[in-house]
C-alpha positions in Angstrom: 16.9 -7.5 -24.2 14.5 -4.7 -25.7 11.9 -6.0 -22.9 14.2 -5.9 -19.9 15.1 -2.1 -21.6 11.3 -1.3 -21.0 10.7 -3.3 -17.4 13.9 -0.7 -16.0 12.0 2.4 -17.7 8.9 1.4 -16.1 10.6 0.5 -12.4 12.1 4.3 -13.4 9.1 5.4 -13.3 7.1 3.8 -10.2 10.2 4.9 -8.2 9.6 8.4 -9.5 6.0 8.7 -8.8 6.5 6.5 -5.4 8.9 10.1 -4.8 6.0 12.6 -5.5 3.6 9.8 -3.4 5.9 10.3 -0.7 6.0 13.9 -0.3 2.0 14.5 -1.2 0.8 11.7 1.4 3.9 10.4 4.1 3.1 7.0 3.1 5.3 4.7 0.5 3.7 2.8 -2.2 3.4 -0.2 -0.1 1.6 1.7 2.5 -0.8 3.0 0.7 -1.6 -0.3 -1.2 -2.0 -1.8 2.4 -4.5 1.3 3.5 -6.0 0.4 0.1 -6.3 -3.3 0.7 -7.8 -2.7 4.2 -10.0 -0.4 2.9 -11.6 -3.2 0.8 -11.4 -6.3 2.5 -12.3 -4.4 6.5 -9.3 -6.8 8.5 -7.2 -8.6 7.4 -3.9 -11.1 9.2 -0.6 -10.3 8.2 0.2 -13.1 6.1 -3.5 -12.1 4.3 -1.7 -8.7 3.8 1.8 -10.1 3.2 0.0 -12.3 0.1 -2.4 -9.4 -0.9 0.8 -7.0 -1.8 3.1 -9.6 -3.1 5.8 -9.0 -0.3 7.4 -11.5 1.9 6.6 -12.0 5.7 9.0 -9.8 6.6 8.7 -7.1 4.3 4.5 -6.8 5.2 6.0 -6.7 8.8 8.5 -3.4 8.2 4.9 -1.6 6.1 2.4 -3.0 8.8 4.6 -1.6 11.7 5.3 1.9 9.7 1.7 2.5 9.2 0.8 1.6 12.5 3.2 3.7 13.8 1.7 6.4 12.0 -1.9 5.6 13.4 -3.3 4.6 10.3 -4.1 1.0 11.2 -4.7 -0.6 14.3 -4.3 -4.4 15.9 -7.5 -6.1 16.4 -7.4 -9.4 18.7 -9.3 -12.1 16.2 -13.1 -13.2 18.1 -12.7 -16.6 17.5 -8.9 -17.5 17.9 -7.6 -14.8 20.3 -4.2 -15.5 19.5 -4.7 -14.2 15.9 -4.1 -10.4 15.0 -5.8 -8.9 12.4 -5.5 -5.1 11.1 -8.0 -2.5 10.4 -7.8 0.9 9.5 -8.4 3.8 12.0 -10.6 6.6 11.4 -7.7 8.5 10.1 -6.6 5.6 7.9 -9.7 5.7 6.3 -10.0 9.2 6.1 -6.4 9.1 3.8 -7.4 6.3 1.4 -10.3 8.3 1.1 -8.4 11.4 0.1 -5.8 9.9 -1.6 -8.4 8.1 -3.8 -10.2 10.8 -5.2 -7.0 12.9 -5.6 -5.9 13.1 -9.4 -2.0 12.9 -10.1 0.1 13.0 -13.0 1.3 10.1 -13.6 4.6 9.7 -15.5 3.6 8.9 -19.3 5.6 5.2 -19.2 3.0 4.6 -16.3 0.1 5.9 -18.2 0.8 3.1 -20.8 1.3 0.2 -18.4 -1.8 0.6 -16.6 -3.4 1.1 -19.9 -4.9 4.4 -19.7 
C-alpha cells in the first residue's frame, strides 16, 4: 500500500509541474515529449510516435493534431511509400525544444528524487 501511497504523490506532482509547463510553454507534457522525440529521431510515423511516448493510437492522434495545430510540427509525405506520413518539426518547433531545453525549472522535490537528481 506504502508504494501505491508514493506512485499518487509522484502523479501529484507531474500534474503539478505539467500546470507550471503549461503556462511557461502552451504545450502539455505530451507535447513537449513529442517536440522532444522529433527533435532526436528528425521524422517519425505516428505509430513510431504513438510507441515512442507510451500512448495509444488514439491518444498520439489528439497530441500530434494539437501540436500541429500549433505549427510546431508539420506532415511530410514518406519518399518511398507515398501513402505513409511522417512528422517533423518546423522551424518554430525546433526553435521551442530548443528553448525549453536549456530553460532551468524547479521541479517539485518528489520529482527531484524520481528522476534521481
Amino acid at each position: 500500500m506504502e508504494t501505491l501511497c508514493k506512485i499518487r504523490d509522484i502523479y501529484r506532482a507531474i500534474a503539478e509541474f505539467e500546470g507550471q509547463f503549461v503556462q511557461m510553454y502552451d504545450l502539455s507534457l505530451n507535447e513537449g515529449m513529442l517536440l522532444c522525440t522529433l527533435l532526436d529521431r528528425t521524422q517519425l510515423t505516428a505509430s513510431e510516435i504513438a510507441e515512442a511516448l507510451g500512448l495509444s493510437a488514439s491518444n498520439a492522434s489528439k497530441v500530434i493534431r494539437s501540436v500541429e495545430s500549433k505549427k510546431l510540427i508539420t506532415r511530410v509525405v514518406g519518399k518511398k511509400d507515398k501513402r505513409q506520413m511522417l512528422f517533423a518539426l518546423t522551424l518554430e518547433g525546433k526553435n521551442r525544444i530548443l528553448n525549453i531545453k536549456g530553460a532551468t525549472w524547479k521541479l517539485p522535490d518528489l520529482l527531484l528524487q524520481a528522476i534521481g537528481e
